[in-house]
N, C-alpha and C positions, 0 to 999 in steps of 0.2 A: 434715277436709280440710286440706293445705295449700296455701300461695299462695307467690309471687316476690313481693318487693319490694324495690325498690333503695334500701340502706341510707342513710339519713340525706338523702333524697331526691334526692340527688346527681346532676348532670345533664352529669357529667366523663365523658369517655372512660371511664377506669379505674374507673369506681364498681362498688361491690362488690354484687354481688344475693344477699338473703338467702333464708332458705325459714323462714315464720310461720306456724300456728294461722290457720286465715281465721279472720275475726275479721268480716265482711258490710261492709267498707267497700269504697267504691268505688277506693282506690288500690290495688287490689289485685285489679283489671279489665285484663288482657293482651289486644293485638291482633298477628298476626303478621301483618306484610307481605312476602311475597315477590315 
């Protein structure tokens, strides 16, 4: 499987989201709020 995670944890406007190997940690738990 893969996952989203936003590279280097970044919490900028511009941060870049990656796509990783889950790997079963929890930073790597998405919630969509619309």
């Amino acid at each position: 499987d893969k996952v989203l995670a936003v590279d280097g944890m970044s919490t900028a406007d511009s941060a870049h989201v990656v796509q990783y190997d889950d790997n079963g940690t929890a930073d790597h738990l998405w919630r969509l709020l619309l």
